[in-house]
VOFINU-656917 format. One line per 2 residues: their letters; for each residue x negated, y, z of C-alpha. Coordinates in steps of 0.05 Angstrom, whole numbers, plus 5000, padded with zeros to 4 digits. Example, Ala and Ser with C-alpha at 12.3 -4.5 7.8 and 13.67 -1.06 7.14 Angstrom:
# residues 2
as	4754/4910/5156 ~ 4727/4979/5143
***
This chain:
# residues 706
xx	4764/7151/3157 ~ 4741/7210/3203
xx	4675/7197/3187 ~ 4687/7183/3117
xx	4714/7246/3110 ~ 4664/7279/3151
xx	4609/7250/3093 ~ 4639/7275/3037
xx	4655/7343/3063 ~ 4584/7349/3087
xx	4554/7323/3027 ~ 4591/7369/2982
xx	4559/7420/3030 ~ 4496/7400/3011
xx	4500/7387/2929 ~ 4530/7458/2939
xx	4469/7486/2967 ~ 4425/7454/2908
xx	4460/7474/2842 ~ 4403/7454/2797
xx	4388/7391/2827 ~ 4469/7378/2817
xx	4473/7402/2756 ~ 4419/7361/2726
xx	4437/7296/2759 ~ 4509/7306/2734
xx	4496/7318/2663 ~ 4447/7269/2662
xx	4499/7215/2687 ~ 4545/7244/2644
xx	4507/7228/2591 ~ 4493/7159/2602
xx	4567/7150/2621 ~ 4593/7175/2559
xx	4556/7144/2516 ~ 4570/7069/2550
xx	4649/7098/2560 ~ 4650/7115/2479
xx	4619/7049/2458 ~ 4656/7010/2504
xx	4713/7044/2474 ~ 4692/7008/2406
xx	4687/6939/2439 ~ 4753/6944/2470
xx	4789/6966/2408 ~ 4762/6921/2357
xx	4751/6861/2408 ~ 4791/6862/2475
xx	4856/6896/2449 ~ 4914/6848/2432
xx	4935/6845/2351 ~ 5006/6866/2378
xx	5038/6796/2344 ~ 5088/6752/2382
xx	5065/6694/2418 ~ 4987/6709/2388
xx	4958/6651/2415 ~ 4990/6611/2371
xx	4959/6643/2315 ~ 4900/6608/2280
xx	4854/6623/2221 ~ 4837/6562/2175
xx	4759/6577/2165 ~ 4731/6584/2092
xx	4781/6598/2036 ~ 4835/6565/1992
xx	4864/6570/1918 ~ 4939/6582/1911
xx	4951/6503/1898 ~ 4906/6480/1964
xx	4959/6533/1999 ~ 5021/6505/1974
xx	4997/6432/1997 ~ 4978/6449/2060
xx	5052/6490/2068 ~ 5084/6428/2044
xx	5033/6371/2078 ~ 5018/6407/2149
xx	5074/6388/2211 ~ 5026/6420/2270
xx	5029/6491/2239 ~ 5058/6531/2188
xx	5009/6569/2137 ~ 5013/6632/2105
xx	4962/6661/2050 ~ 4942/6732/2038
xx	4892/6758/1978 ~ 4868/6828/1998
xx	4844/6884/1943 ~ 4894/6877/1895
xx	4902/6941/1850 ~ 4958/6963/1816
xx	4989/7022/1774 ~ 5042/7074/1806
xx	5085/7106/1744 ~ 5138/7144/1735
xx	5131/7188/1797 ~ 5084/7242/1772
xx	5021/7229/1769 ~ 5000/7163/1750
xx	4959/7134/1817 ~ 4921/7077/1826
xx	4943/7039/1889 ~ 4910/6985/1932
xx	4953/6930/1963 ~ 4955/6854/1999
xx	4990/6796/1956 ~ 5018/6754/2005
xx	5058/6687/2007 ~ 5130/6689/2026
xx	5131/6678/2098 ~ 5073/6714/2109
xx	5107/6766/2152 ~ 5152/6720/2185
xx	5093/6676/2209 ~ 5062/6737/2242
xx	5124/6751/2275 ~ 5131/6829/2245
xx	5194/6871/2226 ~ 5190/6930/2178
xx	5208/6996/2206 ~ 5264/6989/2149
xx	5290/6935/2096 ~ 5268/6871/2105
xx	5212/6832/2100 ~ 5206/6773/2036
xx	5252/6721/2033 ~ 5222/6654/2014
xx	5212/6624/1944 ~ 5192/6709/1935
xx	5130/6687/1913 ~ 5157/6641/1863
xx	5152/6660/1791 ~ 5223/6700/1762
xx	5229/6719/1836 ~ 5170/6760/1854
xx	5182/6823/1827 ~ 5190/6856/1902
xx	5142/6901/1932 ~ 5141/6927/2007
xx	5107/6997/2024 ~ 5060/7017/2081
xx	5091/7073/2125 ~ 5033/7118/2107
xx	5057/7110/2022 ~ 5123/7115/2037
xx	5112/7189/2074 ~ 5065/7209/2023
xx	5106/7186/1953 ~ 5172/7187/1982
xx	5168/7241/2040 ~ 5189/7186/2084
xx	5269/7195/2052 ~ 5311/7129/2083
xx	5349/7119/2020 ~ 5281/7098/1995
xx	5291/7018/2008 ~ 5331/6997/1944
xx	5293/7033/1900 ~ 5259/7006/1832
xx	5176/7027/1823 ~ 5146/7012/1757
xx	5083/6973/1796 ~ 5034/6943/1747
xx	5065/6954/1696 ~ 5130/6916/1716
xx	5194/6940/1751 ~ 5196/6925/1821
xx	5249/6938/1874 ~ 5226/6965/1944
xx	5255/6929/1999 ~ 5227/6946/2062
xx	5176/6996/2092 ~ 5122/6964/2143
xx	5114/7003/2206 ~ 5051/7055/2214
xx	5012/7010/2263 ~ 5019/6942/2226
xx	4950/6926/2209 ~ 4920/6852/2197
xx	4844/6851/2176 ~ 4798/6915/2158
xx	4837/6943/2105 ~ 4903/6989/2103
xx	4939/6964/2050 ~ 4985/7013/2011
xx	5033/6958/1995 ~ 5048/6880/1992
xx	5068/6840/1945 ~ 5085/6763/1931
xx	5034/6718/1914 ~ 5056/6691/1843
xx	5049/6621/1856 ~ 5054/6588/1786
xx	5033/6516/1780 ~ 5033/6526/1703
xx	4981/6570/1703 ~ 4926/6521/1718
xx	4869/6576/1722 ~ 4900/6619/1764
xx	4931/6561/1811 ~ 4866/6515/1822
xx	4811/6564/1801 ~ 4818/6633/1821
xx	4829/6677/1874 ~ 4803/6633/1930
xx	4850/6673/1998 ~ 4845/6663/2077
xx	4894/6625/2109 ~ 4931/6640/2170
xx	4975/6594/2204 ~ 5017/6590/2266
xx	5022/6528/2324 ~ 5081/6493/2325
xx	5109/6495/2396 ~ 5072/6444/2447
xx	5010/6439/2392 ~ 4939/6446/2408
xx	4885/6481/2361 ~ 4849/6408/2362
xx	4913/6368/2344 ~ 4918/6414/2283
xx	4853/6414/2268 ~ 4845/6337/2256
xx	4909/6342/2216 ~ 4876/6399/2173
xx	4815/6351/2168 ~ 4856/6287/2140
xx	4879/6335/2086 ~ 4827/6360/2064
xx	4799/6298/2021 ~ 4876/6304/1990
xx	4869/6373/1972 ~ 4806/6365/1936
xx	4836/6301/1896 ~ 4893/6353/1869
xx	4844/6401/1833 ~ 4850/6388/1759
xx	4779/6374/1747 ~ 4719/6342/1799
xx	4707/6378/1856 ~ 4641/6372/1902
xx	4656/6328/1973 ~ 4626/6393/1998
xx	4682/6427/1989 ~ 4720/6456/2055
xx	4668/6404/2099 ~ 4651/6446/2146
xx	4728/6487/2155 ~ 4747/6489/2219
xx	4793/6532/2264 ~ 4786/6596/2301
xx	4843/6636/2335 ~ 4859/6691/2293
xx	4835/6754/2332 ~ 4762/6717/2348
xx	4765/6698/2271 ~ 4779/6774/2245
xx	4733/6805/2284 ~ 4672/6756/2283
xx	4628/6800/2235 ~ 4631/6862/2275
xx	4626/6814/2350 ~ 4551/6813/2350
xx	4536/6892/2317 ~ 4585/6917/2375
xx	4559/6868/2423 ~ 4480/6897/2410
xx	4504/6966/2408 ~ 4528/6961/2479
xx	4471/6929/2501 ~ 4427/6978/2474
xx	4466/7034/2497 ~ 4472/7007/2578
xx	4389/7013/2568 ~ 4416/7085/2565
xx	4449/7084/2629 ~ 4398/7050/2657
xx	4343/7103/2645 ~ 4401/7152/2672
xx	4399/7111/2729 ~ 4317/7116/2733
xx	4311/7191/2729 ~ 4363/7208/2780
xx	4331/7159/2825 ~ 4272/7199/2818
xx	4300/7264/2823 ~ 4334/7234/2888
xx	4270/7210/2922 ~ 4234/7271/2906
xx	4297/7305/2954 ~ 4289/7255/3006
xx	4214/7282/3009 ~ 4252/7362/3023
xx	4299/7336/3068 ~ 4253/7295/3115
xx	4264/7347/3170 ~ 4329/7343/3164
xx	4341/7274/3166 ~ 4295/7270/3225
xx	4335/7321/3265 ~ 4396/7279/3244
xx	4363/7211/3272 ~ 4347/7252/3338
xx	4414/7272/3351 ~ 4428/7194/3348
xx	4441/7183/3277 ~ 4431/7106/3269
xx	4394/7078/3202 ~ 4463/7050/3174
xx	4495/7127/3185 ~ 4438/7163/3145
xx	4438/7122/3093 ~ 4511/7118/3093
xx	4507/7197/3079 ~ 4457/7197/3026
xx	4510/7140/2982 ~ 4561/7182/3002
xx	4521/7243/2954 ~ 4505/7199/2903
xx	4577/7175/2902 ~ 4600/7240/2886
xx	4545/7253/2833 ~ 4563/7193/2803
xx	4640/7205/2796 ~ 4634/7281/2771
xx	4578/7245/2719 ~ 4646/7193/2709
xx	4692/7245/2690 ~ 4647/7290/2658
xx	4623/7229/2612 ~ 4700/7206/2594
xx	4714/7276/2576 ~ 4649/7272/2531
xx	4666/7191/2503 ~ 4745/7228/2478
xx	4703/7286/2453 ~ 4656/7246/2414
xx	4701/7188/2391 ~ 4723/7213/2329
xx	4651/7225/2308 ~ 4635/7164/2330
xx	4689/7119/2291 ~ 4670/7165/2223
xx	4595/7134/2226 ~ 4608/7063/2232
xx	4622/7038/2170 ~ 4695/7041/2143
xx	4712/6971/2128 ~ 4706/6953/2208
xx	4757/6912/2229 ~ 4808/6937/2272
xx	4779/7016/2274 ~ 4839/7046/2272
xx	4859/7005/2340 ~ 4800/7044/2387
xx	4811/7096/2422 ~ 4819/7116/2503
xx	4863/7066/2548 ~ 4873/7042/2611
xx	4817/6985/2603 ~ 4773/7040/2580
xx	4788/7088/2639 ~ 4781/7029/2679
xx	4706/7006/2655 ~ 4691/7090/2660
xx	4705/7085/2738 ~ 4674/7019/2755
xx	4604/7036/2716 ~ 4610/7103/2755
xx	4611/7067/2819 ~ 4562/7015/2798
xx	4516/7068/2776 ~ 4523/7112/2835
xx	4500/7036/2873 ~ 4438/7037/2819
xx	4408/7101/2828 ~ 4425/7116/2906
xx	4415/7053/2939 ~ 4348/7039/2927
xx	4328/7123/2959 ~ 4380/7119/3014
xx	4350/7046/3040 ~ 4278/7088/3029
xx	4298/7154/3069 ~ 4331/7120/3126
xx	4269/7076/3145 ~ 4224/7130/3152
xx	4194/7139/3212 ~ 4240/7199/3230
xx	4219/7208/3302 ~ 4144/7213/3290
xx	4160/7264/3230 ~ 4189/7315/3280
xx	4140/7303/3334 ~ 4079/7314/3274
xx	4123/7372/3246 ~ 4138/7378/3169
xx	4103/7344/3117 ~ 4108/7354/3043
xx	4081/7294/3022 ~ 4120/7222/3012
xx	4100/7164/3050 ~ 4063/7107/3004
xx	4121/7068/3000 ~ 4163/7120/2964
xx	4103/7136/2928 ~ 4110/7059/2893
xx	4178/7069/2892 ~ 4168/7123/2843
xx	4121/7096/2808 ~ 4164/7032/2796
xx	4221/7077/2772 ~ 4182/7111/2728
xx	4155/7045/2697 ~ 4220/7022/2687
xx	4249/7091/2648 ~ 4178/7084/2600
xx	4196/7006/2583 ~ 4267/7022/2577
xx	4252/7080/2532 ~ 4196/7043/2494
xx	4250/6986/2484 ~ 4299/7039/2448
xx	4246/7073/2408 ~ 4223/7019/2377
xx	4301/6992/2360 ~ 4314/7064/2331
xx	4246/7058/2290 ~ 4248/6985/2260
xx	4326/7009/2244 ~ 4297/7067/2209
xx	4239/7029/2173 ~ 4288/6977/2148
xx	4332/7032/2121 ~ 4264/7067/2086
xx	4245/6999/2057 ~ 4315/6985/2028
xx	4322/7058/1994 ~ 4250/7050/1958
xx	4276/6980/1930 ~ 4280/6995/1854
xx	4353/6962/1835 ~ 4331/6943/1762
xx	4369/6999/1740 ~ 4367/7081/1729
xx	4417/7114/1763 ~ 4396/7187/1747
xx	4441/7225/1706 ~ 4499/7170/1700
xx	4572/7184/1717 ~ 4617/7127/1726
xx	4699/7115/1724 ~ 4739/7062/1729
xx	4793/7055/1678 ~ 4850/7011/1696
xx	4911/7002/1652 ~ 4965/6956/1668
xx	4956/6878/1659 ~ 5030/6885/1617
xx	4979/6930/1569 ~ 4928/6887/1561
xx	4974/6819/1558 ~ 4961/6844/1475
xx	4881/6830/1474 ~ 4875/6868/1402
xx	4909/6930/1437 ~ 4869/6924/1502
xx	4807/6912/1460 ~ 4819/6975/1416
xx	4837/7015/1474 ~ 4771/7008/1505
xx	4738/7015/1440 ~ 4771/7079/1422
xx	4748/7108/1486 ~ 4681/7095/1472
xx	4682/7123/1413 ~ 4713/7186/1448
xx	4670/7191/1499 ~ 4602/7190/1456
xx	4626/7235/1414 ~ 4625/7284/1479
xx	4568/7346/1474 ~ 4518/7317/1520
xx	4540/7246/1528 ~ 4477/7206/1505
xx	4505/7136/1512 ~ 4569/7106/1541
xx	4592/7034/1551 ~ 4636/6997/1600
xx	4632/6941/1650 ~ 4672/6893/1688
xx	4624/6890/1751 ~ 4587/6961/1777
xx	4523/6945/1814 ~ 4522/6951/1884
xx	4598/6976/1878 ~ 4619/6906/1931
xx	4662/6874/1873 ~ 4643/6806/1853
xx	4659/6769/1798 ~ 4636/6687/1785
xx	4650/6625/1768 ~ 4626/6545/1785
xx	4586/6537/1724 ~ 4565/6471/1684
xx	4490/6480/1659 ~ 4456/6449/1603
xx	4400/6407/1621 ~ 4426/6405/1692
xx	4472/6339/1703 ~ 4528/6358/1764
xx	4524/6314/1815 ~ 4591/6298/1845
xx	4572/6300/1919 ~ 4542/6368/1911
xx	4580/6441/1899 ~ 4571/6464/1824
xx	4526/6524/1816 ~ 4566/6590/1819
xx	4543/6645/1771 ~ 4562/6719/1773
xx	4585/6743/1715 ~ 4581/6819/1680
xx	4633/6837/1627 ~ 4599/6890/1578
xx	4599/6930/1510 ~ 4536/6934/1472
xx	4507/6991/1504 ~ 4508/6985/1570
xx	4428/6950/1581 ~ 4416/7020/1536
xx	4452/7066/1589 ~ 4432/7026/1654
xx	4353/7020/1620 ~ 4360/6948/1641
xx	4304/6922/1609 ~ 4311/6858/1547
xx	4257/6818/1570 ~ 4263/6760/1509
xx	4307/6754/1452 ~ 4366/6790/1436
xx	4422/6834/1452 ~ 4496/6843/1435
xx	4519/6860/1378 ~ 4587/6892/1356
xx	4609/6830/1317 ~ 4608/6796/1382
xx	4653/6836/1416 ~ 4710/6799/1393
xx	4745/6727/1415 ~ 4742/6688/1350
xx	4654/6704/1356 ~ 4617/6643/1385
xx	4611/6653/1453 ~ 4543/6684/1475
xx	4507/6711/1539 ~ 4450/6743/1568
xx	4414/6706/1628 ~ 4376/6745/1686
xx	4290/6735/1695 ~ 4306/6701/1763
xx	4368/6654/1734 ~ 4313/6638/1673
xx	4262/6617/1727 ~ 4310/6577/1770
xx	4343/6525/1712 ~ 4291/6521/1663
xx	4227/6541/1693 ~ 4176/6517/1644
xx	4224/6518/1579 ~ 4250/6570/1532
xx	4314/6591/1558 ~ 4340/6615/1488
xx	4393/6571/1457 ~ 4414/6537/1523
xx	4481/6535/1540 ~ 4526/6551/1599
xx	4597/6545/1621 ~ 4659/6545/1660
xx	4656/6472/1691 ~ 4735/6478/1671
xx	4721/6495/1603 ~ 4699/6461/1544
xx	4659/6506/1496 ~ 4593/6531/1518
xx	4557/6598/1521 ~ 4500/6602/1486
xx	4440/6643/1509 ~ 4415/6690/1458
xx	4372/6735/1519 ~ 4334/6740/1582
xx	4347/6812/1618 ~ 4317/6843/1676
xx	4341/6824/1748 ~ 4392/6872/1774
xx	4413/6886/1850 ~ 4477/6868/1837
xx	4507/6859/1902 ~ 4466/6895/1952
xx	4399/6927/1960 ~ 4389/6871/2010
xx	4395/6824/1969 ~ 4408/6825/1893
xx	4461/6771/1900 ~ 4514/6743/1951
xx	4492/6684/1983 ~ 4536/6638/1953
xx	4519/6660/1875 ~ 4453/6618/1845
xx	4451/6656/1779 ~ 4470/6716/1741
xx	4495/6719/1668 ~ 4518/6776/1618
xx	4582/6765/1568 ~ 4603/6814/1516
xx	4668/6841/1521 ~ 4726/6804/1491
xx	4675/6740/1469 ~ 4705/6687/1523
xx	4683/6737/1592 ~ 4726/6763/1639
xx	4764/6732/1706 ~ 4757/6660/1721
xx	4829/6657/1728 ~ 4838/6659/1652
xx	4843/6604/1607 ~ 4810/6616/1534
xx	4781/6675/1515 ~ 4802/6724/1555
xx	4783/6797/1573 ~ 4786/6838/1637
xx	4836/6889/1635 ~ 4805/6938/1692
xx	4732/6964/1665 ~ 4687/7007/1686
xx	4659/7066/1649 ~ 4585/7086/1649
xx	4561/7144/1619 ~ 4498/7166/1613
xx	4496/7252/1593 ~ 4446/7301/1596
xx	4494/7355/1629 ~ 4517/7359/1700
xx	4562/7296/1709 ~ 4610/7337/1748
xx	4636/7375/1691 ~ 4653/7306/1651
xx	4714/7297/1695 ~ 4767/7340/1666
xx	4749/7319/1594 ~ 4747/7241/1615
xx	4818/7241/1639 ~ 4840/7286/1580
xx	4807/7222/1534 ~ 4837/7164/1576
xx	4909/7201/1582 ~ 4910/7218/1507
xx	4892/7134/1495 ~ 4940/7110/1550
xx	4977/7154/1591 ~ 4989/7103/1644
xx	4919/7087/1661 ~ 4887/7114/1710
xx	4821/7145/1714 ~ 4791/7139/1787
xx	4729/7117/1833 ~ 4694/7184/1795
xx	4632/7189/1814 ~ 4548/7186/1792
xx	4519/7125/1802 ~ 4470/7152/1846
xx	4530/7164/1900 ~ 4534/7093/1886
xx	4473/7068/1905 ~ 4466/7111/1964
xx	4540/7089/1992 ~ 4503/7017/1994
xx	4460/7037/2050 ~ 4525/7064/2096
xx	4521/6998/2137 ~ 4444/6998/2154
xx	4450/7078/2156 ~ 4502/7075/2202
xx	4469/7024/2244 ~ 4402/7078/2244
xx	4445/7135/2266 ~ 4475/7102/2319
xx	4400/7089/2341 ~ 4370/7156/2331
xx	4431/7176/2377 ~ 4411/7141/2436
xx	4334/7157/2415 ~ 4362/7235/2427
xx	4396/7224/2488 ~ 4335/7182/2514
xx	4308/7258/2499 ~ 4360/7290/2542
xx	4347/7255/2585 ~ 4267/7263/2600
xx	4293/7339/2587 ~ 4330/7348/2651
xx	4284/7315/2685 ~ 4232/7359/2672
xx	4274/7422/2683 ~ 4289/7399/2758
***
């Protein structure tokens, strides 16, 4: 310990007597510290830290997902586990507090929180048969709602909301950190779990299921139950399903299963960013053998007085063991400085992002890559100075030059910091080229000069289709009316706004067969206009026309180039037919339209969609979950106007309020926003690159100041 002591008090002589040399090896560790601390920071909230749930290894996520029917089975089928379902992005209507607001909640089954083992801060959580029709007409709020509608009152539990249209009573308030998947719900509600409603039941809203071990069970025991009931499942459906179906569904625990899209980004980024460190490592490694070379004399004198090899280079870690933790605590004080910034670029649908931040594991990785590092850059100049042939070096006198060996030394470091450097450059520039490629793609659309909204009266409102249809085409009527307004028109689907709307489709010319998945075809929902205001071009035949905006019309569609090309290649594709595979009447195509980016930039569909087709509003479209024809009660409006789109705003509410004072008017914004908030996932990806591309700059910086 004397000795010990003796080291660090003379090496904190000696960084003393260098201040630049300190000062740039410092920050540069610091740098390369902070960055690894911040990102680590990342990978430890969304990864390592525990979902908070009782007994979480029990918890399991049933791979692929399920219609309500497939989730009562398996509730009522299943011994090894119990099973809960949840449907993300539901979207309701607040009234009768003010200001009508547009709210975004979870439907969940009944024991959904009880499976997860969570309390509300107050009330209580469902009860079960909740999700049963006659039953369901309970909501729970999120902490953060219940501050902001209710200023967080107690009394508030007990309470009636009109939600959706319908009177619900509040009876319990989740607390502020319960969080599941990405998204922060503003409320739950019951799943409405009505067998009668065979669309809804067997066809729509396919959900993840979540289940919990029973005592004693392993994930494999459950998972071979799961697989003998899957062939039952798909017998119950009320028309043929593929043998396709669910085949590959497996098992996952739940936290591996939530956070398996972000695993490999976060995994990369951490990667990429210890290439930082590593070039940290490289430069004070050079700065270090470069003040071996000045200290020669000194460590010569320091061998003659009968320092052995082992106590030299004992001295020289014992310096870079103090550089190394000031760069530690200088680069965790730079990681909590930078982490807010950090979170706000990575995209916001992240799972788990509200869970990072700065805790003991992260504190913990902070102090062992500061030792490690201090191991990185010092060992390899200590083990060079104190073999140095010190006695010969005071005999010759001073020399300013190093010996050969250093020399390569040097040399090798500097390799090293080039390929390392080369390595990040060209990540940060093939991240950048990707991102240049995917904002030149032309989306089959014209976004200048378009304002959107999205218009979203209650399903009660539109349960009258002639109302709901002369709603939406009074406010058409409104809104082109408005100076400036060139064209208007609405539509179920925005491009590239990450909503997706399809169905299994039947195909004329194109027998099913029974071993194989039917095709699944997006649909688009829209008035007359809207190939006018998008300038989407009509490539053959025919489009809409007003008479077909009605349910008694025959039922008629528009069909894109690439869907044309795929199912009837070398035929006319006018007066072919398409449909539901639930269904019985059939869509004629009266057009062929220009291919859209529908979902993506990327990639103008989701992978699992083979086709694209346009229905007129009110003539048969809307959600597959509808039997007959059907329309969708939330729309989209799409203006086109030759003023500034910001100044439509005020007016469009004034229209929609003056219609329907309970629906909403929200999502305002130009399309062009639109299109440019589908590059925040590669752009985010490319900032985090050019980052460590500019510290890579730092870097080389400080090295050339010392």
């Amino acid at each position: 310990m004397t000795g010990l002591i003796q080291d660090v008090l003379y090496a904190l002589r000696q960084l003393r007597k260098s201040p630049g040399f300190t000062l740039v090896a410092v920050l540069t560790l610091a740098l390369g510290i902070g960055a690894n601390t911040a990102i680590f920071s990342l990978v430890n909230g969304v990864l390592l830290e525990p979902l908070g749930f009782p007994e979480q290894d029990r918890l399991v996520q049933v791979t692929d997902s399920y219609p309500e029917g497939a989730l009562v089975a398996m509730r009522a089928n299943l011994r090894s586990m119990d099973v809960a379902g949840y449907r993300e992005g539901e979207e309701m209507n607040l009234t009768g507090l003010g200001e009508r607001l547009r709210l975004h909640g979870t439907s969940v089954s009944a024991n959904f929180f009880s499976l997860l083992g969570v309390r509300p801060e107050s009330g209580r959580v469902f009860l079960e048969a909740e999700d049963q029709p006659g039953r369901d007409n309970v909501v729970i709020l999120s902490h953060t709602l219940w501050q902001e509608l209710f200023g967080s009152n107690p009394n508030t539990v007990g309470r009636s909301v009109m939600l959706g249209g319908v009177s619900r009573q509040i009876i319990g308030v989740m607390p502020g950190d319960f969080q599941l998947a990405s998204s922060k719900p503003q409320f739950w509600v019951p799943l409405h779990l009505d067998a009668r409603a065979v669309g809804a039941y067997w066809g729509g809203g396919f959900m993840p299921v979540i289940g919990r071990l029973q005592t004693g069970v392993t994930l494999d025991h459950a998972y071979a139950e799961l697989r003998a009931q899957i062939p039952q499942m798909r017998r119950m459906f009320p028309w043929r399903m593929p043998d396709s179906l669910w085949a590959s569904a497996t098992m996952l625990p739940l936290q591996q299963s939530l956070v398996s899209d972000a695993r490999t980004k976060l995994l990369v980024l951490l990667a990429a960013i210890s290439l930082v460190l590593l070039i940290a490592c490289a430069n004070v490694a050079n700065l270090l053998l470069a003040r071996a070379a000045v200290r020669q004399k000194e460590l010569a004198l320091r061998a003659a007085l009968g320092a052995g090899r082992w106590r030299v280079c004992r001295q020289l870690l014992t310096e870079s063991l103090l550089l190394g933790t000031a760069g530690g605590a200088l680069g965790l004080l730079l990681a909590i400085g930078s982490l807010s910034s950090l979170k706000a670029v990575l995209p916001a649908d992240t799972p788990r992002l509200a869970m990072v931040g700065i805790d003991w594991r992260v504190v913990t990785f902070t102090v062992g890559v500061a030792i490690l590092t201090s191991l990185l850059f010092g060992i390899a100049p200590a083990l060079h100075a104190s073999r140095m042939e010190l006695m010969q070096s005071v005999k010759t006198g001073w020399q300013h030059s190093m010996t050969a060996a250093g020399q390569r030394l040097g040399s090798a470091l500097a390799i090293a910091e080039v390929s390392l450097a080369v390595v990040l450059v060209i990540s940060a520039g093939l991240t950048v080229r990707s991102l240049w490629e995917m904002s030149r793609v032309h989306p089959g659309f014209r976004s200048e000069s378009i304002v959107t909204a999205r218009v979203t009266p209650n399903d009660s409102f539109c349960l009258d289709s002639v109302r709901c249809r002369n709603f939406y085409g009074e406010l058409l009527e409104q809104v082109q009316a408005m100076p400036g307004v060139q064209a208007a028109a609405v539509v179920n689907v925005l491009p590239l706004s990450g909503r997706i709307d399809a169905f299994a489709a039947g195909l004329e010319d194109h027998p099913q067969d029974p071993s194989q998945p039917a095709p699944v075809i997006f649909e688009t929902v829209i008035s007359p206009d809207y190939l006018r205001v998008m300038e989407i071009p009509l490539l053959r035949g025919r489009g809409f026309t007003p008479a077909e905006m009605v349910p008694q019309a025959p039922p008629v569609g528009l069909i894109t180039a690439i869907t044309a090309q795929k199912y009837w290649p070398n035929e006319n594709p006018l007066g072919k037919h398409v449909k539901r595979v639930w269904d019985k009447d059939w869509v004629t195509i009266v057009g062929v339209v220009g291919d859209v980016n529908q979902y993506s930039l990327a990639s103008r569909l989701p992978g699992f969609v083979e086709g694209s087709i346009y229905r007129p509003y009110a003539n048969g479209g809307g959600s597959s979950s509808h039997q007959g024809p059907m329309q969708p009660t939330e729309l989209t409006l799409v203006v086109r106007t030759a003023n500034n789109p910001a100044s439509l705003s005020g007016e469009l509410r004034e229209i929609v309020t003056s219609i329907n004072p309970e629906a909403p008017l929200s999502e305002m914004q130009t399309l062009a926003t639109v299109v440019s908030q589908s590059l925040s996932t590669p752009r985010s990806t490319m900032t985090l690159f050019s980052i460590l591309r500019r510290s890579r700059c730092f870097l080389a910086l400080w090295e050339f100041m010392e």
